[in-house]
DSSP file (Angstrom, degrees, kcal/mol; ACC not computed):
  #  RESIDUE AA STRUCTURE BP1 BP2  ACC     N-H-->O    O-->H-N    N-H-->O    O-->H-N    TCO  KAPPA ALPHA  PHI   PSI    X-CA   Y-CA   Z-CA
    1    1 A X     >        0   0    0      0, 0.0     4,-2.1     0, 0.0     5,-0.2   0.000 360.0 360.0 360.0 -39.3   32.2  -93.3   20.3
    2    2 A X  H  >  +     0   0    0      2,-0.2     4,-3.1     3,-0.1     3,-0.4   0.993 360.0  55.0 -58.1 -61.3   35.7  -92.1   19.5
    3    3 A X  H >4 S+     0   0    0      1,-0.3     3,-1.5     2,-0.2     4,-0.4   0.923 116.2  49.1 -31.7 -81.1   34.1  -89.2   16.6
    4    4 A X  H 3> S+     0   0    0      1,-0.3     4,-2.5     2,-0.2    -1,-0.3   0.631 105.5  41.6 -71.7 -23.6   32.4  -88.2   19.4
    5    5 A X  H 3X S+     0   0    0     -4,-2.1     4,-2.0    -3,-0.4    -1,-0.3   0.772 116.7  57.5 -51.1 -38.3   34.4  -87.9   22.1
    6    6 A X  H X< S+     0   0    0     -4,-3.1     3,-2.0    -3,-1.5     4,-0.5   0.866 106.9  53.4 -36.5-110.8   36.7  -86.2   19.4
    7    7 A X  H 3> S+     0   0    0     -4,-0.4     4,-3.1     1,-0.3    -2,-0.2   0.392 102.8  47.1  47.0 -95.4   34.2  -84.0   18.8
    8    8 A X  H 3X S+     0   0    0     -4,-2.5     4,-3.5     2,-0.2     5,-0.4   0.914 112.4  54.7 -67.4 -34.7   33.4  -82.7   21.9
    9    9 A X  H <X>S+     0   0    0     -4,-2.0     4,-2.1    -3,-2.0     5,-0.7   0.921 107.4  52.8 -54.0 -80.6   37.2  -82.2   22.5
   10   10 A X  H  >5S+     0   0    0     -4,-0.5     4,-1.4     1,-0.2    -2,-0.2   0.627 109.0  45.5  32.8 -98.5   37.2  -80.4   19.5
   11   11 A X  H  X5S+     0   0    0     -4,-3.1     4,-3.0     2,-0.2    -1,-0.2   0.866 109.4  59.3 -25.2 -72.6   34.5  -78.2   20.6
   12   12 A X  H  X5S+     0   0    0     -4,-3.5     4,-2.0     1,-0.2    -2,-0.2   0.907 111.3  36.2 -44.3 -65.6   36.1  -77.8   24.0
   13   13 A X  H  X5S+     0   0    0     -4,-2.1     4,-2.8    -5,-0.4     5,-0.4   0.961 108.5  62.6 -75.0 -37.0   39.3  -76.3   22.8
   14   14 A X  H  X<S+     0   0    0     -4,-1.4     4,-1.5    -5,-0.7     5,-0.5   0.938 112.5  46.5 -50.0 -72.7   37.5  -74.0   19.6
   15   15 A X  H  < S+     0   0    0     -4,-3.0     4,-0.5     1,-0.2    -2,-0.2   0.863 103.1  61.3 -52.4 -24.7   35.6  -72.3   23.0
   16   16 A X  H  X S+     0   0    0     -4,-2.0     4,-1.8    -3,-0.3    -1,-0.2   0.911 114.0  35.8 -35.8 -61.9   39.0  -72.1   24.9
   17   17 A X  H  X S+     0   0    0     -4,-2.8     4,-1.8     2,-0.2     7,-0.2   0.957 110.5  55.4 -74.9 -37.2   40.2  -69.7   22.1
   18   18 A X  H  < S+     0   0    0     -4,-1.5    -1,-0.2    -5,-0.4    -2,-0.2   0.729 115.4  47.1 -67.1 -14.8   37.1  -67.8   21.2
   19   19 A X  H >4 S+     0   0    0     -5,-0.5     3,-0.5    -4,-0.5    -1,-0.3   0.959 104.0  52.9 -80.9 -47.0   37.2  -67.0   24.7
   20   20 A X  H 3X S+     0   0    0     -4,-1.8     4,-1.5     1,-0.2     3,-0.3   0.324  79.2 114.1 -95.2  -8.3   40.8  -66.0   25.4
   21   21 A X  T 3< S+     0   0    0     -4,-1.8    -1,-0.2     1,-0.3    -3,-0.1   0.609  81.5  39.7  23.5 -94.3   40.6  -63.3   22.3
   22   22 A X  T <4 S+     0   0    0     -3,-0.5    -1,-0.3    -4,-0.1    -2,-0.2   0.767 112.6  51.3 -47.8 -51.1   40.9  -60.6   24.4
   23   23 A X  T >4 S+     0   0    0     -3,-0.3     3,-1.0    -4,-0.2     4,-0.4   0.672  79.5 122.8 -54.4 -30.0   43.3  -62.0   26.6
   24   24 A X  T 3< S-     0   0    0     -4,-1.5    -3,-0.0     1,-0.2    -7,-0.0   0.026  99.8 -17.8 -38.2 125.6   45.7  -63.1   23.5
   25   25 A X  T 3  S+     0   0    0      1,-0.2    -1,-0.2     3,-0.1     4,-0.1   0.801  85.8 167.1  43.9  62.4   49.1  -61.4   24.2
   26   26 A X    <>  +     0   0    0     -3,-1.0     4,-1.4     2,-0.2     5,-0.2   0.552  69.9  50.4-103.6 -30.0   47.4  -58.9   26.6
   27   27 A X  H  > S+     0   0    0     -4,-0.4     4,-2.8     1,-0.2     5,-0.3   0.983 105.8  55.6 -82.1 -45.9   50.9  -57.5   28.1
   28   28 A X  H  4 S+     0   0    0      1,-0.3     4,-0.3     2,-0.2    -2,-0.2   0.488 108.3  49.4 -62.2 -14.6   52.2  -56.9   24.7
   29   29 A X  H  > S+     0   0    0     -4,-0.1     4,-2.8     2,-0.1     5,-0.4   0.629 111.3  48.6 -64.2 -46.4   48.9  -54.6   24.1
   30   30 A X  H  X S+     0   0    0     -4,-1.4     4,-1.0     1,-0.2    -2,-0.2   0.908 112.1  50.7 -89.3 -28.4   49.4  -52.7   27.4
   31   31 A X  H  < S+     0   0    0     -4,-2.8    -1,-0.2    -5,-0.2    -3,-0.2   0.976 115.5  39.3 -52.4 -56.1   53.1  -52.2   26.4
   32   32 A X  H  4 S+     0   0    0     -4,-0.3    -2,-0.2    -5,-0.3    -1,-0.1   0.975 131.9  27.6 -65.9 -41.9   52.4  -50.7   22.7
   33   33 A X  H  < S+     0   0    0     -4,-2.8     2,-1.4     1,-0.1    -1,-0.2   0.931  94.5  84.6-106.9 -14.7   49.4  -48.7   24.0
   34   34 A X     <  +     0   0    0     -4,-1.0    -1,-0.1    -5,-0.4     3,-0.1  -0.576  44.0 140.6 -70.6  93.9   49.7  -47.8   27.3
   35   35 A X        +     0   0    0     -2,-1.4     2,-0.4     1,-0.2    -1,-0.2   0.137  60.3  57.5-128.2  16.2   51.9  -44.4   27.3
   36   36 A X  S    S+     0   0    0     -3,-0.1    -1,-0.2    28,-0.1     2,-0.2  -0.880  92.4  26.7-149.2 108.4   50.3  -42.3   29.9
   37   37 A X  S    S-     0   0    0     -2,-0.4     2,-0.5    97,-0.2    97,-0.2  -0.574  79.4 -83.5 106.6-173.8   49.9  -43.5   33.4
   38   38 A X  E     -A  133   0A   0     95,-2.3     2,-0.6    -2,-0.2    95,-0.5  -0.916  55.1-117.2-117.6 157.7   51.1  -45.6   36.0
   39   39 A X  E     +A  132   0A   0     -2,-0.5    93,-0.3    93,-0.2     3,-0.1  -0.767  42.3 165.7 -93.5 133.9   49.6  -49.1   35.3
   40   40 A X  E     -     0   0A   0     91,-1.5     2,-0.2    -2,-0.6    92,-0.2   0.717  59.2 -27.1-122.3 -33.0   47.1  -50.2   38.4
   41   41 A X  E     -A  131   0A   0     90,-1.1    90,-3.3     2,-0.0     2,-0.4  -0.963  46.3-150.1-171.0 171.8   45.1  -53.3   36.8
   42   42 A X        +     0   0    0     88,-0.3     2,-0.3    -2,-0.2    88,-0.2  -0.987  14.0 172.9-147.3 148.1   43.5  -55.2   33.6
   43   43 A X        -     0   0    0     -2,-0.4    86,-2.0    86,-0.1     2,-0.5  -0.963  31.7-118.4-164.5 144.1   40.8  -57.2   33.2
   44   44 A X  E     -D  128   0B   0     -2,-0.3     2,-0.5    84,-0.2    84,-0.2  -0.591  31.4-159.9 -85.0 146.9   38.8  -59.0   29.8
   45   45 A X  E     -D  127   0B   0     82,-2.3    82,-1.2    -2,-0.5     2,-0.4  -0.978   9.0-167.8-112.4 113.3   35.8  -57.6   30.0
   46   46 A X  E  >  -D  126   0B   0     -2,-0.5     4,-2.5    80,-0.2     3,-0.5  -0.977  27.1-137.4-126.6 120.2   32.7  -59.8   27.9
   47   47 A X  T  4 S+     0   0    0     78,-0.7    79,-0.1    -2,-0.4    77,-0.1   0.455  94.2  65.0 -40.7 -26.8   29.6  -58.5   27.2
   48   48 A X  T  4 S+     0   0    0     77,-0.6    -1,-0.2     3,-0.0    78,-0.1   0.969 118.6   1.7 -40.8 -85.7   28.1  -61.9   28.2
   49   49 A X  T  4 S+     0   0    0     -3,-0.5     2,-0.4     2,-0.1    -2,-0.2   0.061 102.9 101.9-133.6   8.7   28.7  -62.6   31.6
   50   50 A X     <  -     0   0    0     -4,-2.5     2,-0.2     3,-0.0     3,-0.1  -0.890  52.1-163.2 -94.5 130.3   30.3  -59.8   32.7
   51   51 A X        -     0   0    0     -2,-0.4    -2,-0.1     1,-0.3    64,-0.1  -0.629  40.3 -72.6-104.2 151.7   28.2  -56.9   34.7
   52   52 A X        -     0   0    0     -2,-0.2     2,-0.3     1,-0.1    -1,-0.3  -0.110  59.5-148.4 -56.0 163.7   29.0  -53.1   35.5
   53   53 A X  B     -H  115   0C   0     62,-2.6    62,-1.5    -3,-0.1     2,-0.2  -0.926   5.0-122.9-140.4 171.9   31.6  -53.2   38.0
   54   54 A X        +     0   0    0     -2,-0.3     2,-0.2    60,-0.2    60,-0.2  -0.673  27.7 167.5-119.7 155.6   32.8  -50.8   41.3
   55   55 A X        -     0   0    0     -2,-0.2    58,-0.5    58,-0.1     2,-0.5  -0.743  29.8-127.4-165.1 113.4   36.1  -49.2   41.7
   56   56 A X  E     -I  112   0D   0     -2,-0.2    56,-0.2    56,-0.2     2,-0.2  -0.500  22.5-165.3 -69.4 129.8   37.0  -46.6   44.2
   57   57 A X  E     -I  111   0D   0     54,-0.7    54,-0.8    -2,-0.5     2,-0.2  -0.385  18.7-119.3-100.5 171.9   38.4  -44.0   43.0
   58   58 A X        -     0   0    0     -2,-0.2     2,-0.5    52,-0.2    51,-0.2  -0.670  32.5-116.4 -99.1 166.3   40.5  -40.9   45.1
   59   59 A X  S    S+     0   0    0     -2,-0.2    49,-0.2    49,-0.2     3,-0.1  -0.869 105.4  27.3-110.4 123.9   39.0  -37.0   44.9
   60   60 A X  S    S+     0   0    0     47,-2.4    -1,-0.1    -2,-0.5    48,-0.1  -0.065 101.8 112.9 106.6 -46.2   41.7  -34.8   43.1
   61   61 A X        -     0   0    0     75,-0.2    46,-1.4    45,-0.1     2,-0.3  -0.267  53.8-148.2 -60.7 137.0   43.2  -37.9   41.1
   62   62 A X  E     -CB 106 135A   0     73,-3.9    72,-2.1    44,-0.2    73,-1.5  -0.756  19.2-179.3-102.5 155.9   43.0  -38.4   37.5
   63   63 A X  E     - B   0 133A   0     42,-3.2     2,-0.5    -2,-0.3    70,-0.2  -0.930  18.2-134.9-158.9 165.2   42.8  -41.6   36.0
   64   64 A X  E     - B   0 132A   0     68,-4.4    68,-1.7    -2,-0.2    40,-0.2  -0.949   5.2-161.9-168.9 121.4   42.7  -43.6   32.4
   65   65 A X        -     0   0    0     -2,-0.5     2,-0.2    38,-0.4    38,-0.2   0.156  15.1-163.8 -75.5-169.7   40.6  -46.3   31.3
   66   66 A X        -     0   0    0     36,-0.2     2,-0.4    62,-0.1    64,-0.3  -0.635  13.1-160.0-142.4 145.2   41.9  -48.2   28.2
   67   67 A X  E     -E  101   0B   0     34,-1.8    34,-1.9    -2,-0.2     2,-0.3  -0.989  23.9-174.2-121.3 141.6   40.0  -50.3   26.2
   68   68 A X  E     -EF 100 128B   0     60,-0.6    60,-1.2    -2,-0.4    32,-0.2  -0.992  50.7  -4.5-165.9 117.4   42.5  -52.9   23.9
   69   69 A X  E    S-     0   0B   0     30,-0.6    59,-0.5    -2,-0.3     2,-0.4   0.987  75.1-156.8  87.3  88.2   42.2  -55.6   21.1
   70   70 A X  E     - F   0 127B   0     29,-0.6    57,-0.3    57,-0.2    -1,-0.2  -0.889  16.9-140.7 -77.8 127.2   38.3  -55.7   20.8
   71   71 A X  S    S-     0   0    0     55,-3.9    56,-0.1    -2,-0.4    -1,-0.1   0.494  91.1 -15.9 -79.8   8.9   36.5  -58.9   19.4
   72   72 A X  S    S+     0   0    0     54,-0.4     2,-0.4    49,-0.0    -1,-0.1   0.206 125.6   2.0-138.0 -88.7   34.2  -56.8   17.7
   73   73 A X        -     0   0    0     53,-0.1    -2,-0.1    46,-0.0    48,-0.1  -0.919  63.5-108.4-141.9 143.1   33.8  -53.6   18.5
   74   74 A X        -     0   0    0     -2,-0.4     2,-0.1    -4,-0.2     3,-0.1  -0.035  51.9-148.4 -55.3 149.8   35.3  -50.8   21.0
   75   75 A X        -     0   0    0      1,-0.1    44,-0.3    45,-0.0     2,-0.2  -0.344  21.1 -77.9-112.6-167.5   32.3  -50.8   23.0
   76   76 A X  E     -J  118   0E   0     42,-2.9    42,-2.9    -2,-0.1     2,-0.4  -0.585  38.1-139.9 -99.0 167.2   31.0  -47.4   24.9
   77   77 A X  E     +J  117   0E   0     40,-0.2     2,-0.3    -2,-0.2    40,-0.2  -0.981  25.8 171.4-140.1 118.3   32.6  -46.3   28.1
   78   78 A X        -     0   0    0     38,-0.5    38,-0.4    -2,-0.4     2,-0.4  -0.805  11.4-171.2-149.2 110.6   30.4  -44.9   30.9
   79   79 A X        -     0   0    0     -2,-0.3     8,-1.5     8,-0.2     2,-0.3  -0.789  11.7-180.0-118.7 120.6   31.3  -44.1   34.6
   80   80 A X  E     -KL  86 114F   0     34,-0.7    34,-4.3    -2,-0.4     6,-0.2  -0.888  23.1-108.4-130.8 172.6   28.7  -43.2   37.1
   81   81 A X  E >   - L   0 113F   0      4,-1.9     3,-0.5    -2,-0.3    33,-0.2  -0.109  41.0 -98.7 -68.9 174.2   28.6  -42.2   40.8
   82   82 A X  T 3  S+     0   0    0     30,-0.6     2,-1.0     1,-0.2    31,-0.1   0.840 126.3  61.4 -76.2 -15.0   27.6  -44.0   43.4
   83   83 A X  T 3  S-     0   0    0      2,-0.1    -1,-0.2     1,-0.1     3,-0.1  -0.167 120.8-107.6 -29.5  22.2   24.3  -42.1   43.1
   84   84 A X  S <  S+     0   0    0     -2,-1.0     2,-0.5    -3,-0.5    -2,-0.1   0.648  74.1 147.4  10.0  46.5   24.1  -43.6   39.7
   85   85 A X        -     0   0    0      1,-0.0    -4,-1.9     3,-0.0    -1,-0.2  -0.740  53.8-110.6 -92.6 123.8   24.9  -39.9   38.1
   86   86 A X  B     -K   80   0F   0     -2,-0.5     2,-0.5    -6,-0.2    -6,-0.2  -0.467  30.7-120.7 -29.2 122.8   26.8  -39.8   35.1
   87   87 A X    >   -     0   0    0     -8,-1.5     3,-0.7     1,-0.1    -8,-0.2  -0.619  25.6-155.4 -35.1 100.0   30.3  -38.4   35.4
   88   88 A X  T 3   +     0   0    0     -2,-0.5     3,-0.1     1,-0.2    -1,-0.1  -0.112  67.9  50.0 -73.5-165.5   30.9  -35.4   33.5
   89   89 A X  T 3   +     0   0    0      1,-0.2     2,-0.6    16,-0.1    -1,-0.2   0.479  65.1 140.3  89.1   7.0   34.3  -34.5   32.4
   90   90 A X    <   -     0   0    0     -3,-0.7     2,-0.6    15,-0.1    -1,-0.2  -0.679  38.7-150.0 -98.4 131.5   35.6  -37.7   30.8
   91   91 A X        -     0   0    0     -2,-0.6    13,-0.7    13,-0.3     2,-0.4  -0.907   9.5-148.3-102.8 131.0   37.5  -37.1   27.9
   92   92 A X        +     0   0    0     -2,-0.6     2,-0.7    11,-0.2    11,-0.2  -0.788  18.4 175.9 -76.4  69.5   37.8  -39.5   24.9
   93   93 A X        -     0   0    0     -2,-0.4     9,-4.7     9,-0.4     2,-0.5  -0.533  11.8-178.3 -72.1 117.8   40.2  -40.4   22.5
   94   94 A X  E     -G  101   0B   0     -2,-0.7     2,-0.8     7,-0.3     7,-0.2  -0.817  14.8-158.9-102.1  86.9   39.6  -42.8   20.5
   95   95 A X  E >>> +G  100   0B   0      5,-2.0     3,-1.5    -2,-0.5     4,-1.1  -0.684  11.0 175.1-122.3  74.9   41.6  -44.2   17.9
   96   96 A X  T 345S+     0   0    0     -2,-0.8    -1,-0.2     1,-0.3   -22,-0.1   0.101  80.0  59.3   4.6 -43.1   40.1  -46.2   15.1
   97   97 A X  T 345S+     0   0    0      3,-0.1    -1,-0.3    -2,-0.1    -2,-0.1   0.764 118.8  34.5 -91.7 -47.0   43.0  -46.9   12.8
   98   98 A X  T <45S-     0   0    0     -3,-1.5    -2,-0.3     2,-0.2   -29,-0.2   0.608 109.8-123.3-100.6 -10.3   44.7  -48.8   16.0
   99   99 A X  T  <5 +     0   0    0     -4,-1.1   -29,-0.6     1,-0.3   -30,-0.6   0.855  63.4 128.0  80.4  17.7   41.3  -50.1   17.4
  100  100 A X  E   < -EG  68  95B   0     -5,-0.7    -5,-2.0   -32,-0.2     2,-0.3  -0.972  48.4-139.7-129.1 169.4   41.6  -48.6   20.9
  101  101 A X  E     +EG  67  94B   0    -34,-1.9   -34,-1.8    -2,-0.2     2,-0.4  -0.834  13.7 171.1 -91.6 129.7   40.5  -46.7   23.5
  102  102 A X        -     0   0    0     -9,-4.7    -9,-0.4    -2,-0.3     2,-0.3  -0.996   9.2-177.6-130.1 146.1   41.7  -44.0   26.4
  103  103 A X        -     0   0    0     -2,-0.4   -38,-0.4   -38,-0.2     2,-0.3  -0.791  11.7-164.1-119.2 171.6   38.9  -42.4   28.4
  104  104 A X        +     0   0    0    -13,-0.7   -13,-0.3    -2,-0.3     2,-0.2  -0.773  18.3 163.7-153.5 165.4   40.8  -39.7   30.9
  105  105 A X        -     0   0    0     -2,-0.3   -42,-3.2   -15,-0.2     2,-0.3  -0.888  25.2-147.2 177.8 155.4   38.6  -38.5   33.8
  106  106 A X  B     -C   62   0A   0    -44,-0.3   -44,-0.2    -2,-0.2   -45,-0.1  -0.890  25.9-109.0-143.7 121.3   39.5  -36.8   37.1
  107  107 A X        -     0   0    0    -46,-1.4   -47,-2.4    -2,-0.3     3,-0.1  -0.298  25.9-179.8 -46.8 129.4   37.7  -37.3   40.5
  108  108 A X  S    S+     0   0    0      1,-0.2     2,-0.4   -49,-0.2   -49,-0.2   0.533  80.5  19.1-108.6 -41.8   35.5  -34.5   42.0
  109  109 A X  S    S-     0   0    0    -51,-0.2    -1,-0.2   -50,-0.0     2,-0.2  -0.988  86.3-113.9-144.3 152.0   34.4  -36.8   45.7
  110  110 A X  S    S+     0   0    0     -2,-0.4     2,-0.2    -3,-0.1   -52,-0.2  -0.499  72.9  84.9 -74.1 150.4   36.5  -40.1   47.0
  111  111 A X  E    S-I   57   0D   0    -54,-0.8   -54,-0.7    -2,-0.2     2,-0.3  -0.991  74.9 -33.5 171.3-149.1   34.0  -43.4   46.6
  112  112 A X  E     -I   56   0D   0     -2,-0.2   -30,-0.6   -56,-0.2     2,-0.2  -0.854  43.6-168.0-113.4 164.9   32.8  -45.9   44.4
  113  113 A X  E     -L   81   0F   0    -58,-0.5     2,-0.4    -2,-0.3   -32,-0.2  -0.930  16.4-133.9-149.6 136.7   32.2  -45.8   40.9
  114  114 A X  E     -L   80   0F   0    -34,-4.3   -34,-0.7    -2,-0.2     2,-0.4  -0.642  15.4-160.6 -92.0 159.1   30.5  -48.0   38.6
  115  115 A X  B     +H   53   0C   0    -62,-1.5   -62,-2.6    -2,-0.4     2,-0.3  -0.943  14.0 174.0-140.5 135.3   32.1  -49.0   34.9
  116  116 A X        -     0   0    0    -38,-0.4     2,-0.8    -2,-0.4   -38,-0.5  -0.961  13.8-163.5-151.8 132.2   29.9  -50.2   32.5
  117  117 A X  E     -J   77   0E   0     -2,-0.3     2,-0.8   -40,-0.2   -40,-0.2  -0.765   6.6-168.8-113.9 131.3   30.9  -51.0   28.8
  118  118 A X  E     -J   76   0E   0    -42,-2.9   -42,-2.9    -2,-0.8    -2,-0.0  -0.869   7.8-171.0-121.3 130.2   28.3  -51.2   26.7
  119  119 A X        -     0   0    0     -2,-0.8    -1,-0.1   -44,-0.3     3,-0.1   0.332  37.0-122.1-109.3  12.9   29.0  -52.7   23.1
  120  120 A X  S    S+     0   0    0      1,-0.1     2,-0.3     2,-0.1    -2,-0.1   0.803  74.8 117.0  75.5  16.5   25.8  -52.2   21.1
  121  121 A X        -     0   0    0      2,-0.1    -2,-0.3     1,-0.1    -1,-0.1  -0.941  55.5-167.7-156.7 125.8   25.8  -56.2   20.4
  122  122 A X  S    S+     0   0    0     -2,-0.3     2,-0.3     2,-0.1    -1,-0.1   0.270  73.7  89.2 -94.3   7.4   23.8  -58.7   21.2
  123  123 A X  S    S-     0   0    0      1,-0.1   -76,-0.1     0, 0.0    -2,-0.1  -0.796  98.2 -89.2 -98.1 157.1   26.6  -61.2   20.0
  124  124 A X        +     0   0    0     -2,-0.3     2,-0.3     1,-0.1    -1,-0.1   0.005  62.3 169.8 -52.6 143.4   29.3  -62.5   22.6
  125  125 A X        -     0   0    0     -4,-0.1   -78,-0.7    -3,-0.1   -77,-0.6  -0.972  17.8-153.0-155.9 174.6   32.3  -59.5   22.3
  126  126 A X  E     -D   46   0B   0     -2,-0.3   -55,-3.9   -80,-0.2   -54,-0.4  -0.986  11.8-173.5-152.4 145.7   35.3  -59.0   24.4
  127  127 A X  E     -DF  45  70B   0    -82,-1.2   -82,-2.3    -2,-0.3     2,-1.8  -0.986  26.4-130.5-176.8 117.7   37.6  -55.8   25.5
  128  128 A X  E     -DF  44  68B   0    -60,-1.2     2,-1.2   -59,-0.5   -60,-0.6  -0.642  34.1-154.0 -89.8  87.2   40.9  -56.0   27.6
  129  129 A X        -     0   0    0    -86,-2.0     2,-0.3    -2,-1.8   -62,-0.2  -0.538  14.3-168.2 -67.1  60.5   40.1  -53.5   29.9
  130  130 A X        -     0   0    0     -2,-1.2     2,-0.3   -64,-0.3   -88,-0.3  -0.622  11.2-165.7 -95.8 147.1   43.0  -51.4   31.8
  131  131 A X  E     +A   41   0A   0    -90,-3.3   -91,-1.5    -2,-0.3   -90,-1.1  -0.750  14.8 164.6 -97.9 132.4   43.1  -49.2   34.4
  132  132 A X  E     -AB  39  64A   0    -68,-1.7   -68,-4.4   -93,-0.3     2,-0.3  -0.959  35.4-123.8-143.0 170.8   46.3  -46.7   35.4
  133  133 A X  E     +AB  38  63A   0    -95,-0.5   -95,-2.3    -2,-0.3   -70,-0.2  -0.721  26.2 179.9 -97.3 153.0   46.5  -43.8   37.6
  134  134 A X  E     -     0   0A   0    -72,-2.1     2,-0.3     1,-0.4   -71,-0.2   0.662  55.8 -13.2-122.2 -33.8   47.8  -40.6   35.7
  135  135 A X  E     - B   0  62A   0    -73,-1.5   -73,-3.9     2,-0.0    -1,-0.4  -0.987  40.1-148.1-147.6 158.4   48.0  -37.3   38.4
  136  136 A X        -     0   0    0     -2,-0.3     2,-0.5   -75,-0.2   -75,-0.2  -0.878  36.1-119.9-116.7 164.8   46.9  -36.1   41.9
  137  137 A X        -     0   0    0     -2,-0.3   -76,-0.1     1,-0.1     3,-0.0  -0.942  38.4-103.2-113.4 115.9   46.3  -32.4   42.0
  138  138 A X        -     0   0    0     -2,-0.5     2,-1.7     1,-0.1    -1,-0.1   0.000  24.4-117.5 -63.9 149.3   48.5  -31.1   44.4
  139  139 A X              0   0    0      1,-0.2    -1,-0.1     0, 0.0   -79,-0.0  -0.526 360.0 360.0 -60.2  77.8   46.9  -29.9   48.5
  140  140 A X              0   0    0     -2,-1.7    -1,-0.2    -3,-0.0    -2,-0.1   0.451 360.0 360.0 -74.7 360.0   47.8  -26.1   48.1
């Protein structure tokens, strides 16, 4: 009875970490990589049990994903309207060597906006996922 209760403890805490991955030292990622914006939110993002998600954006503002410390691989980055129309105009950098992402994009009409990451894997992965604002384009 003990083995097993062990065991399952065990268990319990090995799935604690293999979740928290992403999360590990998640401010100390958005310090090192984060050089271009004002910071507005983070969230782990998992391939699992995570689903596209909505975010209103402003018209005239520009803005910049990051994608940080992936448990696999940086996964694809895709922003549609709420019309589900692709969003042209997002520029990528991508940086291989350091194992992140910045996707740069500037709003055309105020709404919501879908995010969807798609990582090309059917095994559990995970991506620290931040948001900042970088310009508005001034009302001449």
């Amino acid at each position: 009875m003990k083995k097993t209760i062990s065991l399952f403890a065990l268990l319990f805490i090995f799935q604690l970490f293999t979740n928290a991955q992403c999360n590990v030292r998640k401010y100390r990622y958005i310090k090192k990589y984060i050089k271009e914006g004002i910071y507005l939110l983070d969230r782990t993002y998992n391939n699992k049990k995570d689903k596209p998600f909505k975010l209103v954006f402003h018209k005239g503002s520009t803005y910049g994903v990051y994608l940080l410390n992936p448990s696999k691989v940086l996964p694809d980055f895709e922003l549609k309207t709420q019309e589900d129309k692709l969003v042209n105009g997002v520029i990528a950098q991508i940086d291989t060597i350091e194992n992140y992402a910045l996707y740069k994009f500037t709003i055309k009409e105020s709404g919501q906006y879908k995010i969807k990451l798609n990582f090309n894997t059917t095994e559990k992965a995970c991506v620290l996922f931040v948001l900042t604002f970088i310009s508005k384009e001034s009302c001449d």
